[in-house]
N, CA, C and O atoms as a GROMACS GRO file, in nm:
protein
  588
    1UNK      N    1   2.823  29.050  -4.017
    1UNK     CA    2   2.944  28.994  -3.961
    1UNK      C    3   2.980  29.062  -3.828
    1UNK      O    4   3.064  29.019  -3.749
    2UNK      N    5   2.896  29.188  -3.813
    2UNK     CA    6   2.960  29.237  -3.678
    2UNK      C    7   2.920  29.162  -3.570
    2UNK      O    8   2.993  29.163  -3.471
    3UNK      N    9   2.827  29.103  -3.570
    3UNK     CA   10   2.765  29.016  -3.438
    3UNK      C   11   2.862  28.922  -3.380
    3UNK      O   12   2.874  28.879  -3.265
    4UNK      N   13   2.929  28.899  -3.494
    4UNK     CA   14   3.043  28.773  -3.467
    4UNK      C   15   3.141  28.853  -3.390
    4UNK      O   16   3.204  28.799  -3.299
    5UNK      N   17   3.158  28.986  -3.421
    5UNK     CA   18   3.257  29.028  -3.282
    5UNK      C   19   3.236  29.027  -3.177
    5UNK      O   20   3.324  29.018  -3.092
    6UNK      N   21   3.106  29.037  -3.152
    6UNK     CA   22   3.118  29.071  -2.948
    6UNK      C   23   3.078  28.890  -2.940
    6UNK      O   24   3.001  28.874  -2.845
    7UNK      N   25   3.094  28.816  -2.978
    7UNK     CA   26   3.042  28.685  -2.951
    7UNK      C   27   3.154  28.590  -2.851
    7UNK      O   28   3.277  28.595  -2.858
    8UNK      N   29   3.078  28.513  -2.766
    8UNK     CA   30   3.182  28.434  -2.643
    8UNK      C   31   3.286  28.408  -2.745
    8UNK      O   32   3.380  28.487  -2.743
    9UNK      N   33   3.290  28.307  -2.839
    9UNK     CA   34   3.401  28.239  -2.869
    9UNK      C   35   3.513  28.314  -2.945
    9UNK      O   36   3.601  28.263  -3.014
   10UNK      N   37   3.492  28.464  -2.915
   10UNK     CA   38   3.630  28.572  -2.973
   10UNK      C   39   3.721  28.562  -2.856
   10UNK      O   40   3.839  28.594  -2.875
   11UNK      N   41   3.673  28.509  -2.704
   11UNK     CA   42   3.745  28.587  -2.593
   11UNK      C   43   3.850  28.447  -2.635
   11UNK      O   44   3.958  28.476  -2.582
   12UNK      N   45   3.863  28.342  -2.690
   12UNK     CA   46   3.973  28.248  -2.664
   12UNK      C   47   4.083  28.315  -2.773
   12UNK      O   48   4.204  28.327  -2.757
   13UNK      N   49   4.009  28.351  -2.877
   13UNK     CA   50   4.107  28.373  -3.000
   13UNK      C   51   4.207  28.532  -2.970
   13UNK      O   52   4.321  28.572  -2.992
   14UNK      N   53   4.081  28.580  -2.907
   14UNK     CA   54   4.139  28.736  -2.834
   14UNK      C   55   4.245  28.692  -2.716
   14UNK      O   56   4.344  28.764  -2.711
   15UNK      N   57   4.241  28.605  -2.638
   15UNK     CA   58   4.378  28.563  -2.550
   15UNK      C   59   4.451  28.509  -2.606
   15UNK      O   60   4.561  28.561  -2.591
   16UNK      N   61   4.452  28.381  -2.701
   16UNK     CA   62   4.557  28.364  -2.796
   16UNK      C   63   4.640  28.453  -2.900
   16UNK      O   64   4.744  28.427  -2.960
   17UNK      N   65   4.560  28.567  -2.902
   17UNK     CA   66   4.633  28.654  -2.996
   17UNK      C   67   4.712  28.724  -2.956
   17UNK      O   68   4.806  28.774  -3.018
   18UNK      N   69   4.666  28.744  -2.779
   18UNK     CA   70   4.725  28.846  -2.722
   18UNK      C   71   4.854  28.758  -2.664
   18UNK      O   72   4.969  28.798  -2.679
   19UNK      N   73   4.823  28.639  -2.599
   19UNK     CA   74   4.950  28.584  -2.562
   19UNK      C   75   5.094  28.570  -2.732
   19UNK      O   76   5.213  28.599  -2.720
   20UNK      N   77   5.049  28.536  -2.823
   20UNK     CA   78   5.089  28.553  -2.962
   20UNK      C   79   5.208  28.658  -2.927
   20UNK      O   80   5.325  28.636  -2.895
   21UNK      N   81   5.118  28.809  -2.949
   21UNK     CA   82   5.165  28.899  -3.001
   21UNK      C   83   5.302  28.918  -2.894
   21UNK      O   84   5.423  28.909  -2.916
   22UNK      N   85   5.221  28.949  -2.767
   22UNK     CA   86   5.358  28.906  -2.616
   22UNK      C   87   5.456  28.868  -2.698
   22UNK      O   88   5.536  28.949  -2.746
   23UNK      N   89   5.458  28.722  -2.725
   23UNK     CA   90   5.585  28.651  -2.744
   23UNK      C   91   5.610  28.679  -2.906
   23UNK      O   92   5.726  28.645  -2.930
   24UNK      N   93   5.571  28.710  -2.979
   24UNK     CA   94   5.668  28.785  -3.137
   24UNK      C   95   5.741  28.927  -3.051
   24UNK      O   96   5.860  28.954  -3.030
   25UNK      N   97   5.652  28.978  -3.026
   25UNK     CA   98   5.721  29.109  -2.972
   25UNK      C   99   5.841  29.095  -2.873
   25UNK      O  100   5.903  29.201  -2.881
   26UNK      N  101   5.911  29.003  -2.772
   26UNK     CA  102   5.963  28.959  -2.752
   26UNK      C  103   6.093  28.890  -2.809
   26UNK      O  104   6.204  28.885  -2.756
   27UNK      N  105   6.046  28.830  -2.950
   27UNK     CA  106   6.167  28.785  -3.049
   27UNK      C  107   6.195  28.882  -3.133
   27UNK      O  108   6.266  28.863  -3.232
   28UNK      N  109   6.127  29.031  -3.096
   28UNK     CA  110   6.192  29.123  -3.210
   28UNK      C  111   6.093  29.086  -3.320
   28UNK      O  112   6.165  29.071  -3.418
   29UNK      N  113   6.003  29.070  -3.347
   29UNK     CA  114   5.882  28.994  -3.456
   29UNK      C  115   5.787  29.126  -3.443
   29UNK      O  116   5.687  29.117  -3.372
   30UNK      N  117   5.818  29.255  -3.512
   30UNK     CA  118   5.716  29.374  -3.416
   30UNK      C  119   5.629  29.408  -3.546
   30UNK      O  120   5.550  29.503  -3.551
   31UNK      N  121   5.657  29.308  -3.661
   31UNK     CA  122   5.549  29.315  -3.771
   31UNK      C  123   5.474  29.232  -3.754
   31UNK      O  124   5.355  29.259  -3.772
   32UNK      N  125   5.511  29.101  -3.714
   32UNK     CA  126   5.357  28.965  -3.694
   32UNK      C  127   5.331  29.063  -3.569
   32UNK      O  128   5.222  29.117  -3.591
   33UNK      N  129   5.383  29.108  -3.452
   33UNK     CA  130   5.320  29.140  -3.337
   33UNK      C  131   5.215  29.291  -3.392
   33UNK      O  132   5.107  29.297  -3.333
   34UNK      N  133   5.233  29.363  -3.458
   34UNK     CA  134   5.106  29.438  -3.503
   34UNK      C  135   5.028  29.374  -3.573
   34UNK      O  136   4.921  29.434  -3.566
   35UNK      N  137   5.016  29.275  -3.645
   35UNK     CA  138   4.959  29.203  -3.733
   35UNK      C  139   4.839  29.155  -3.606
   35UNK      O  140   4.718  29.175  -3.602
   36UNK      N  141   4.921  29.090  -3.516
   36UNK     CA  142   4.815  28.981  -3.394
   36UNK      C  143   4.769  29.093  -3.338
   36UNK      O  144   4.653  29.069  -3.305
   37UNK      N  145   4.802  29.219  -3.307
   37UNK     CA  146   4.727  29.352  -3.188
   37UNK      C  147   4.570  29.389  -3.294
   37UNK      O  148   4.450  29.394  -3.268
   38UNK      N  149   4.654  29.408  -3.421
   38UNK     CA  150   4.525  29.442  -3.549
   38UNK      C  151   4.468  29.352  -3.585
   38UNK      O  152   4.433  29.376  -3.701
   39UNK      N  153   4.418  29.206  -3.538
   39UNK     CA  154   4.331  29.152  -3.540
   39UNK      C  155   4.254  29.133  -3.421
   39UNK      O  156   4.138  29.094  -3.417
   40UNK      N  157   4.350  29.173  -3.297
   40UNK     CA  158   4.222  29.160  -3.134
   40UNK      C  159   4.183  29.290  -3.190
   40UNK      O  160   4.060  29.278  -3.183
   41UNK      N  161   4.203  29.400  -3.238
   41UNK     CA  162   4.118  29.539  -3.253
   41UNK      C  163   3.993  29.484  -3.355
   41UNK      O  164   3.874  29.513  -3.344
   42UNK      N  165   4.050  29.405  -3.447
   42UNK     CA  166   3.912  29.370  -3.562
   42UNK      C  167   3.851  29.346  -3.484
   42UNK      O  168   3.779  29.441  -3.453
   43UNK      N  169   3.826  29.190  -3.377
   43UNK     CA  170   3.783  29.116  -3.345
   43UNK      C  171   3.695  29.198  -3.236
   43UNK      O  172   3.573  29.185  -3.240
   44UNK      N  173   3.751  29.274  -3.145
   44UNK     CA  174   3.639  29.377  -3.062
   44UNK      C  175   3.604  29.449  -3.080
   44UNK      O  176   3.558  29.518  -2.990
   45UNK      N  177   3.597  29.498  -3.234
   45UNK     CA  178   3.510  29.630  -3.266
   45UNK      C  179   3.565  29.750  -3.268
   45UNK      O  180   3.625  29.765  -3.162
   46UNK      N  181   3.578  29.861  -3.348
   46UNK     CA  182   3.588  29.960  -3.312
   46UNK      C  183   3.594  30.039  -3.203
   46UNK      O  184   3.695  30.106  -3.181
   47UNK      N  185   3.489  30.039  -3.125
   47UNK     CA  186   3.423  30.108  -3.010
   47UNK      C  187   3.467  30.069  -2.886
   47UNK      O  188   3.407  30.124  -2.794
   48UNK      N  189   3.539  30.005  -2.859
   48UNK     CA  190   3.565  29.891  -2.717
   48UNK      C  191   3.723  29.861  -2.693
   48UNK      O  192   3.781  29.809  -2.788
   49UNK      N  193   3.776  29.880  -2.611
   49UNK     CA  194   3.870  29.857  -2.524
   49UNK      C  195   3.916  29.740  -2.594
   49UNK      O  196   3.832  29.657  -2.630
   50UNK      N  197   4.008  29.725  -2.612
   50UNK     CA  198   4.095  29.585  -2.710
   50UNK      C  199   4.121  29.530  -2.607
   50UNK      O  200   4.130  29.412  -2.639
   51UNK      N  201   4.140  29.538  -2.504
   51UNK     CA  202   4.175  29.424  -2.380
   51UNK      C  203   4.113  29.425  -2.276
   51UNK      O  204   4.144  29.346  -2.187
   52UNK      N  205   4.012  29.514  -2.262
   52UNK     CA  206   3.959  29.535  -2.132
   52UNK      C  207   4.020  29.625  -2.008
   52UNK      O  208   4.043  29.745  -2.009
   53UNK      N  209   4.038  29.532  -1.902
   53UNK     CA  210   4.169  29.608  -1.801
   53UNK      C  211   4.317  29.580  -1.886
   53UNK      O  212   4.396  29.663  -1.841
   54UNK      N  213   4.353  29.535  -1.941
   54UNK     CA  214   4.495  29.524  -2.014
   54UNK      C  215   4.493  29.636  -2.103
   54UNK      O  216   4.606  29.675  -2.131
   55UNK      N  217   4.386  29.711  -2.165
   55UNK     CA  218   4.433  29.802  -2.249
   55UNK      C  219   4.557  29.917  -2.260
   55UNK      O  220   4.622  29.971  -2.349
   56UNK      N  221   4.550  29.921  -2.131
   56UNK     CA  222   4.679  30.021  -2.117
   56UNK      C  223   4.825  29.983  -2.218
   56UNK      O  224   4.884  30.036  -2.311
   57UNK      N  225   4.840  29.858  -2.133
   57UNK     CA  226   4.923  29.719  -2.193
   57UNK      C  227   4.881  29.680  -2.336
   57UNK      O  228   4.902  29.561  -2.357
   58UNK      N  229   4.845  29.725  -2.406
   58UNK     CA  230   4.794  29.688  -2.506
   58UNK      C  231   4.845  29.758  -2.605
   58UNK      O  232   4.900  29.700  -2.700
   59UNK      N  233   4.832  29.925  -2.598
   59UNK     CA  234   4.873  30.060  -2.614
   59UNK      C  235   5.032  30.085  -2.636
   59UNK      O  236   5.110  30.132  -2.720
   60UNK      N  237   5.032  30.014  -2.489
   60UNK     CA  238   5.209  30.032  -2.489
   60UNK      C  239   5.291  29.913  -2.540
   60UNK      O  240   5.412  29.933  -2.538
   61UNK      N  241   5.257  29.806  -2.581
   61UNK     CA  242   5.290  29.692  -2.647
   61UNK      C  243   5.302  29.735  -2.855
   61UNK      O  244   5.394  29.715  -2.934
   62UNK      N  245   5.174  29.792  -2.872
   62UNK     CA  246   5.151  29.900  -3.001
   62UNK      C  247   5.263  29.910  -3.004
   62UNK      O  248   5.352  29.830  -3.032
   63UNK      N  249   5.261  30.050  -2.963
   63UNK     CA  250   5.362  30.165  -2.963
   63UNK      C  251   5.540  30.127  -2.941
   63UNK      O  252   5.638  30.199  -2.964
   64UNK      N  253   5.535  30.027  -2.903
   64UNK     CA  254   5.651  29.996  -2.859
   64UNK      C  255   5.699  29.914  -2.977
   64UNK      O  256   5.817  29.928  -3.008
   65UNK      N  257   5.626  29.832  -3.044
   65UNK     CA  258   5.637  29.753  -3.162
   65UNK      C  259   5.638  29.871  -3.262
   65UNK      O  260   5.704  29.822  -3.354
   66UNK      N  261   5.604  30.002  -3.302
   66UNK     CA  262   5.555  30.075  -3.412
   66UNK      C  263   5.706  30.152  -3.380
   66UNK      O  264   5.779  30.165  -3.479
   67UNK      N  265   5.747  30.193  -3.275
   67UNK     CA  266   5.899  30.239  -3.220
   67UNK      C  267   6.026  30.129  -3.226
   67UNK      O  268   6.141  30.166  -3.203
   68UNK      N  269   5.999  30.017  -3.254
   68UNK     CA  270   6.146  29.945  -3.290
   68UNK      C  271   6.128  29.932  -3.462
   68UNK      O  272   6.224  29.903  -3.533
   69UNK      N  273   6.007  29.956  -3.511
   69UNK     CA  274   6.020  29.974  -3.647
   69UNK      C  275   6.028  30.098  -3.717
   69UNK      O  276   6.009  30.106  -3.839
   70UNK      N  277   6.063  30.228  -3.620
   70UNK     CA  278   6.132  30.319  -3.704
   70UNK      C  279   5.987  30.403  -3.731
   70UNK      O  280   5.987  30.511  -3.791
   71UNK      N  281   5.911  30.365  -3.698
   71UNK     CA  282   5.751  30.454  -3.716
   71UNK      C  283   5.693  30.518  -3.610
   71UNK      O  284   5.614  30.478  -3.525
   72UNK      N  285   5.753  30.640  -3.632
   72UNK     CA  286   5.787  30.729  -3.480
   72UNK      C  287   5.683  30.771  -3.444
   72UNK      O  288   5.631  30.735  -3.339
   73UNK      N  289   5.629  30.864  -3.530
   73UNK     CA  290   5.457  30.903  -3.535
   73UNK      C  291   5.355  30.823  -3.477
   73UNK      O  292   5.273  30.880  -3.406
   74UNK      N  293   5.343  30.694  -3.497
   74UNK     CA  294   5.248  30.595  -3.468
   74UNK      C  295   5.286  30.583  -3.315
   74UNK      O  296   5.194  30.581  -3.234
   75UNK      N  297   5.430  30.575  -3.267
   75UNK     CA  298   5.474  30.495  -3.166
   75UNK      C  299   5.448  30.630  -3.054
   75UNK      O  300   5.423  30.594  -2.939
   76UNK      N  301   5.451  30.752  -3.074
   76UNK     CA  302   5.416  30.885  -3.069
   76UNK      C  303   5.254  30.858  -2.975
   76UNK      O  304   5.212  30.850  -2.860
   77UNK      N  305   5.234  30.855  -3.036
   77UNK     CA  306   5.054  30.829  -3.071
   77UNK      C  307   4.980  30.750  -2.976
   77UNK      O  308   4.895  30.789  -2.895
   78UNK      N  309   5.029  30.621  -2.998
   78UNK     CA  310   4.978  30.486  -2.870
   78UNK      C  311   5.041  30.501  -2.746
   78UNK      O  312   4.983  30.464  -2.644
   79UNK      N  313   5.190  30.568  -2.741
   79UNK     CA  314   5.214  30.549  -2.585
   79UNK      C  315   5.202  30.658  -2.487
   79UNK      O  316   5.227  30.658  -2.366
   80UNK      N  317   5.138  30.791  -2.600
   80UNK     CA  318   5.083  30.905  -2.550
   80UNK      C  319   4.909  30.860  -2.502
   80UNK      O  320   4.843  30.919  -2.416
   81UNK      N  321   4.862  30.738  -2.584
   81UNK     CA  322   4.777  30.713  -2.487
   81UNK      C  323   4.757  30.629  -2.414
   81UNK      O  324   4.657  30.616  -2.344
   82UNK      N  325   4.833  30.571  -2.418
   82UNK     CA  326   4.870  30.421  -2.307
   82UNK      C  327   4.855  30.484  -2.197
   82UNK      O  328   4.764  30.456  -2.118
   83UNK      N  329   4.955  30.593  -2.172
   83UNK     CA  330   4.943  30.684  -2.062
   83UNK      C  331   4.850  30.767  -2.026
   83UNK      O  332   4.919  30.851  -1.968
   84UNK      N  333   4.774  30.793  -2.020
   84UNK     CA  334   4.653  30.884  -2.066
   84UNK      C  335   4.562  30.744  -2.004
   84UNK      O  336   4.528  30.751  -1.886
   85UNK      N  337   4.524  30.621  -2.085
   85UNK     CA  338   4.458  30.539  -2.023
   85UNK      C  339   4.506  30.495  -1.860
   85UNK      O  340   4.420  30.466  -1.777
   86UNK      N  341   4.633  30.493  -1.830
   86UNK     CA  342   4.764  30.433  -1.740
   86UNK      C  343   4.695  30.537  -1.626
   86UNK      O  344   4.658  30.488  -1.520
   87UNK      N  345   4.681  30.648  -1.645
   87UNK     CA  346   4.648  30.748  -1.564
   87UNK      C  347   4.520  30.729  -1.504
   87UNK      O  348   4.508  30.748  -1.383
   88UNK      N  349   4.426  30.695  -1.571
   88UNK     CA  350   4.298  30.688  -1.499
   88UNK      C  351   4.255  30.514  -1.497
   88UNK      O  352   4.137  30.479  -1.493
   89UNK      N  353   4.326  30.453  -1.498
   89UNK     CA  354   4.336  30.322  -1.487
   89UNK      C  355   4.322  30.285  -1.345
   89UNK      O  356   4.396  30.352  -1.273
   90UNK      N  357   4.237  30.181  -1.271
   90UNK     CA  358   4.253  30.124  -1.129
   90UNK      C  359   4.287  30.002  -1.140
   90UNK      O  360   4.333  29.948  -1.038
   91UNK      N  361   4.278  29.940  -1.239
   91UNK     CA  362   4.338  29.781  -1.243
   91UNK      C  363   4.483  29.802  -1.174
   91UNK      O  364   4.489  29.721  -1.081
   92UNK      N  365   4.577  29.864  -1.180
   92UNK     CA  366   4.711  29.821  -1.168
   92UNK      C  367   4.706  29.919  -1.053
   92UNK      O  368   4.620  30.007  -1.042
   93UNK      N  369   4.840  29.888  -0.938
   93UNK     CA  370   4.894  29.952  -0.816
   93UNK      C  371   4.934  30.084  -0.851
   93UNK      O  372   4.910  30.128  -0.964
   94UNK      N  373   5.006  30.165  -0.748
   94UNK     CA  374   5.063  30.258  -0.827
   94UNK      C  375   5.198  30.235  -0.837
   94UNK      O  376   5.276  30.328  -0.862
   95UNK      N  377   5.245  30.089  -0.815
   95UNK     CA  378   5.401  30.101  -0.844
   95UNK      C  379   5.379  30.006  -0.963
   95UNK      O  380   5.485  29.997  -1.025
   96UNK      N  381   5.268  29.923  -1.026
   96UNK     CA  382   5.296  29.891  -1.176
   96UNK      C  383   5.264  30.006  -1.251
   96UNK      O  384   5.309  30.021  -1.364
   97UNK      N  385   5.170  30.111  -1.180
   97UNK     CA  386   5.180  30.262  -1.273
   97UNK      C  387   5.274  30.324  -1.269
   97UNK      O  388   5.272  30.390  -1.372
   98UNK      N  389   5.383  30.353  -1.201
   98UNK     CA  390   5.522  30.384  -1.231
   98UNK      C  391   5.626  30.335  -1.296
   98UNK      O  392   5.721  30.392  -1.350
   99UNK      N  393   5.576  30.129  -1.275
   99UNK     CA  394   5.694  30.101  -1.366
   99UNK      C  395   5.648  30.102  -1.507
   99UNK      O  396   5.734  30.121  -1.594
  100UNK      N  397   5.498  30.081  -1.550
  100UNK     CA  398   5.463  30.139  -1.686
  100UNK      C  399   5.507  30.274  -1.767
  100UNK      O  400   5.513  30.278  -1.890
  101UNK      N  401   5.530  30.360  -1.699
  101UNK     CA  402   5.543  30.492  -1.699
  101UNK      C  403   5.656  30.520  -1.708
  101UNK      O  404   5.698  30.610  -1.781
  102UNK      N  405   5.734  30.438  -1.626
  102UNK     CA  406   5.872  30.416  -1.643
  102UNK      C  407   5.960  30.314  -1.784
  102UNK      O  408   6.067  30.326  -1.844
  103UNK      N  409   5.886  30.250  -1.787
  103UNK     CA  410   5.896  30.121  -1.910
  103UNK      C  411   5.869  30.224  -2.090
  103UNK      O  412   5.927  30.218  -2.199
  104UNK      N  413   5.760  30.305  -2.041
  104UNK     CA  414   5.708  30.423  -2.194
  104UNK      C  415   5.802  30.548  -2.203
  104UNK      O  416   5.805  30.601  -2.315
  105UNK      N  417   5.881  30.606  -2.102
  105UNK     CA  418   5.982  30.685  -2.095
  105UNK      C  419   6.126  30.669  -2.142
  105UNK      O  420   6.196  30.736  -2.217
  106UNK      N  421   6.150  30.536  -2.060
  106UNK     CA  422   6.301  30.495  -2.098
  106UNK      C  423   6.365  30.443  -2.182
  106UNK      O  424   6.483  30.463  -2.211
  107UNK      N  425   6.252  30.334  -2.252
  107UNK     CA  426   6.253  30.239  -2.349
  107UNK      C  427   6.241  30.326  -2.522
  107UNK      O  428   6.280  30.296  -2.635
  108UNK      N  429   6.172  30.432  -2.466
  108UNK     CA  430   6.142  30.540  -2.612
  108UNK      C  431   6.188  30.641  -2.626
  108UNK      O  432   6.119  30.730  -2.674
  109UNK      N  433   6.335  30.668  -2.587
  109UNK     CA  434   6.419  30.810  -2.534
  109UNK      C  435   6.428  30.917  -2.676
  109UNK      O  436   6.455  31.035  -2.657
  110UNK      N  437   6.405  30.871  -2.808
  110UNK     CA  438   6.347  30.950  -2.922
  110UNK      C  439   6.236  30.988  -2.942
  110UNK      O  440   6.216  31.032  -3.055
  111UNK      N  441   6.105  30.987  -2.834
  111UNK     CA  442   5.993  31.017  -2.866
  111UNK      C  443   5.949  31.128  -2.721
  111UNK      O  444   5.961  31.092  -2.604
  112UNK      N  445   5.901  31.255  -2.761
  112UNK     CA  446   5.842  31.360  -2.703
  112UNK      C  447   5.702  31.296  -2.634
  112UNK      O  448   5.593  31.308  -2.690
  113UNK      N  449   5.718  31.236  -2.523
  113UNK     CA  450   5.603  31.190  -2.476
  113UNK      C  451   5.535  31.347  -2.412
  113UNK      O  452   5.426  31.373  -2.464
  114UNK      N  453   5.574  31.432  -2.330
  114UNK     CA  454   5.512  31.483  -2.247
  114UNK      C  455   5.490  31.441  -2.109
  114UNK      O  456   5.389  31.456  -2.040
  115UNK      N  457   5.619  31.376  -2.077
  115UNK     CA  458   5.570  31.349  -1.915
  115UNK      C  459   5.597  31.428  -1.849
  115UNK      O  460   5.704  31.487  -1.836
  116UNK      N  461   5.444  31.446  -1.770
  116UNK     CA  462   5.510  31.541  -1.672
  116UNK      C  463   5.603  31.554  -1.557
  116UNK      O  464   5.663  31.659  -1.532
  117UNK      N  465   5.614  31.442  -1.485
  117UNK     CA  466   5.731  31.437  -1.395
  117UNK      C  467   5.803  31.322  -1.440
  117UNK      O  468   5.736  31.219  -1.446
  118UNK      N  469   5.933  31.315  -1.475
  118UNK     CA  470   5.967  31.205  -1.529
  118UNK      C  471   5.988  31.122  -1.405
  118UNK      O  472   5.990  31.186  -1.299
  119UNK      N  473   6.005  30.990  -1.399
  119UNK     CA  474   6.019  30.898  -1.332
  119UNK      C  475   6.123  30.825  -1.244
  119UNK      O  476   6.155  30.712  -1.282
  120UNK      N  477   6.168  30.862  -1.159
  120UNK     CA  478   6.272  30.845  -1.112
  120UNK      C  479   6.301  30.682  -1.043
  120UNK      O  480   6.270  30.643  -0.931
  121UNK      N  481   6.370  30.607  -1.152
  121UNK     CA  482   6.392  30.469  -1.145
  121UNK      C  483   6.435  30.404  -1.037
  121UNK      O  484   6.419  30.283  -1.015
  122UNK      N  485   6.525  30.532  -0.926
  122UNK     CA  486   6.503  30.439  -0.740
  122UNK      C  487   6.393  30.426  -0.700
  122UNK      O  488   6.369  30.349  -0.607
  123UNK      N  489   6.266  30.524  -0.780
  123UNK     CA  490   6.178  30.498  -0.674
  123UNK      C  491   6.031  30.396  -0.728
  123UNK      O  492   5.913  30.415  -0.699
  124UNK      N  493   6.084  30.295  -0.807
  124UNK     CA  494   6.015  30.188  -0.897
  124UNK      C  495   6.080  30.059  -0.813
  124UNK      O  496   6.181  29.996  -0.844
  125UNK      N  497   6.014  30.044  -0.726
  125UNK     CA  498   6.049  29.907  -0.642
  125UNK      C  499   5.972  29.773  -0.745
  125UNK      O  500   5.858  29.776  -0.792
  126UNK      N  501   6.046  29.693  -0.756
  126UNK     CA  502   6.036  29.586  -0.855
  126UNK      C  503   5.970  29.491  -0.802
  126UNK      O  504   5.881  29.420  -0.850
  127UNK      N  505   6.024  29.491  -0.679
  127UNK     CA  506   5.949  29.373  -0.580
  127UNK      C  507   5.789  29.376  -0.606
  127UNK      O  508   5.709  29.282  -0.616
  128UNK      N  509   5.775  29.485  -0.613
  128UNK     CA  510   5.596  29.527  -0.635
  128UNK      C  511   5.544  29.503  -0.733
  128UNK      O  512   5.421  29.508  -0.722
  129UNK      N  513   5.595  29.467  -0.867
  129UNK     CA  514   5.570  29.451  -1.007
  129UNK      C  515   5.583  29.320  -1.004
  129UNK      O  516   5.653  29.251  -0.929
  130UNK      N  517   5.503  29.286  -1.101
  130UNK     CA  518   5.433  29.134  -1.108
  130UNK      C  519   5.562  29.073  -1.241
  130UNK      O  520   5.624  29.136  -1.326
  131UNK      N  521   5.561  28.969  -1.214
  131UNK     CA  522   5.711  28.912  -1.317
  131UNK      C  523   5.644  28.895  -1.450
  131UNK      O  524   5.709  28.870  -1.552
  132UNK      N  525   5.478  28.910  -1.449
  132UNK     CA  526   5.427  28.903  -1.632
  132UNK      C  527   5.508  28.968  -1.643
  132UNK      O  528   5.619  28.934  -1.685
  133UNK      N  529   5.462  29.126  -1.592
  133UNK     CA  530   5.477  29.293  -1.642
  133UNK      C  531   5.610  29.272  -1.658
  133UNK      O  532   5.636  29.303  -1.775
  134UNK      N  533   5.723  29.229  -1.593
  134UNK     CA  534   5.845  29.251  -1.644
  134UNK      C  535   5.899  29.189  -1.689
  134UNK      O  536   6.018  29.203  -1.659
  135UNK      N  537   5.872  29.083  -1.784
  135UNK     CA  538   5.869  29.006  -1.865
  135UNK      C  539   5.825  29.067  -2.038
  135UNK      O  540   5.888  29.077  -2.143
  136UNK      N  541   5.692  29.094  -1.996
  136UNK     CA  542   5.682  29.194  -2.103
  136UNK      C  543   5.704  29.298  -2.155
  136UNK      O  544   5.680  29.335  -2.270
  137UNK      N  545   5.775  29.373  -2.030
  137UNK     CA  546   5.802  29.528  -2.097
  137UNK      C  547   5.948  29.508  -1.971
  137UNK      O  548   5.946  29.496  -1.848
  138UNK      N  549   6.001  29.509  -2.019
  138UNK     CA  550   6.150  29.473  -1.953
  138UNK      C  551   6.232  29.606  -1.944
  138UNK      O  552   6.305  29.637  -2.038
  139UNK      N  553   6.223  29.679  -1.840
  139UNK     CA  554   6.301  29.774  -1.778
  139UNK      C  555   6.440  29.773  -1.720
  139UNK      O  556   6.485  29.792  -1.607
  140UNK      N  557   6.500  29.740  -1.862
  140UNK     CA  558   6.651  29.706  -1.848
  140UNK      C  559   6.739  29.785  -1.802
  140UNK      O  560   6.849  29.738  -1.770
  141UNK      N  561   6.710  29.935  -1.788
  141UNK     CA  562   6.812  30.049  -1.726
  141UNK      C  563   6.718  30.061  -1.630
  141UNK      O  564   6.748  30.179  -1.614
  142UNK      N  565   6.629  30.045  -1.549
  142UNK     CA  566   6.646  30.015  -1.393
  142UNK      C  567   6.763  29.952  -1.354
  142UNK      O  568   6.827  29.866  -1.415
  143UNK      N  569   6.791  30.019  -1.217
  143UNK     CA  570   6.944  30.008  -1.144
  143UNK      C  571   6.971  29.873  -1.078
  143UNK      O  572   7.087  29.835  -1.058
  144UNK      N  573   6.841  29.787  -1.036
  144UNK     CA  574   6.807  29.659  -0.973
  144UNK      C  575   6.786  29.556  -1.074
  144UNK      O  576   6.790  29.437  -1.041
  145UNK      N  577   6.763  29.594  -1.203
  145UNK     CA  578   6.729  29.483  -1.322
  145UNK      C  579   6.852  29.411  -1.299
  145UNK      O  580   6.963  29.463  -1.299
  146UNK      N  581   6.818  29.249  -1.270
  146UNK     CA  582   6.946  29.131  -1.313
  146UNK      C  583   6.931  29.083  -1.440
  146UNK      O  584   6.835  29.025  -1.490
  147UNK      N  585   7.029  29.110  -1.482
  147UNK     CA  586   7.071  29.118  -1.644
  147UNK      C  587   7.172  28.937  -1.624
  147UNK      O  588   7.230  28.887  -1.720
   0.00000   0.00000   0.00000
C-alpha cells in the first residue's frame, strides 16, 4: 500500500485536504482540521515534507489547531518547528517570514516558543503579505489589521 502514497493522483486529494483543513480551522473545527492535516501526513509518507514549500504553513496550522484545543505540549512542539523550518525556508519573503513569526508568537502567548528576537509588529508591513497568508493565519493584534 505504500506505493499508493507517492502516486500522481494523492497530489489532488493532498490539495483538497489541505484547502479542507484551511477552512475547518477557520470555523473553529480544530478536530476535523487535525483529522484532514493527519491524513495529508498518511498520504505522503512518513519521510517527506507534508506540503512541500507550504510545510512551514502546515506546522503552524498543526500547532495552532492542537493550541485552541488546550493541547499545549503538541502545540509546543509543531510551532517550535514551523519555525525552525520558517528559518531556513526560501519559498517565502522575509516579510511573510516575519509575519509568520509574528502570527506563531502572538496568537500563542501561553506557549514558551523560544524566540529569539521577538517581533516587533510596526515592523510587519502587510502590504507585503499575500491576502492567502492573512486569511489563514490572521494577525489580529497587528496595529494596521482592519477588523
Amino acid at each position: 500500500m505504500n506505493f499508493l502514497r507517492f502516486s500522481w493522483w494523492c497530489t489532488p486529494l493532498i490539495s483538497f485536504s489541505w484547502v479542507r483543513a484551511r477552512d475547518l480551522s477557520g470555523q473553529s473545527k480544530h478536530k476535523a482540521c487535525l483529522k484532514k492535516l493527519s491524513r495529508i501526513k498518511w498520504m505522503r509518507g512518513p519521510d517527506i515534507s507534508p506540503m512541500g514549500q507550504w510545510t512551514a504553513e502546515f506546522h503552524i496550522l498543526e500547532g495552532h489547531s492542537y493550541y485552541q484545543l488546550g493541547q499545549t505540549d503538541k502545540a509546543q512542539e509543531r510551532l517550535q518547528h514551523a519555525a525552525k523550518i520558517l528559518h531556513k525556508e526560501s519559498n517565502y519573503t522575509d516579510w511573510e517570514k516575519n509575519y509568520l513569526r509574528a502570527y506563531i508568537s502572538e496568537c500563542h502567548p501561553k506557549l514558551e516558543l523560544g524566540v529569539d528576537t521577538p517581533i516587533d509588529l510596526e515592523n510587519v508591513d502587510l502590504d507585503y503579505v499575500t491576502n492567502d497568508m492573512k486569511n489563514c493565519f490572521p494577525l489580529l493584534t497587528h496595529p494596521d489589521w482592519i477588523h
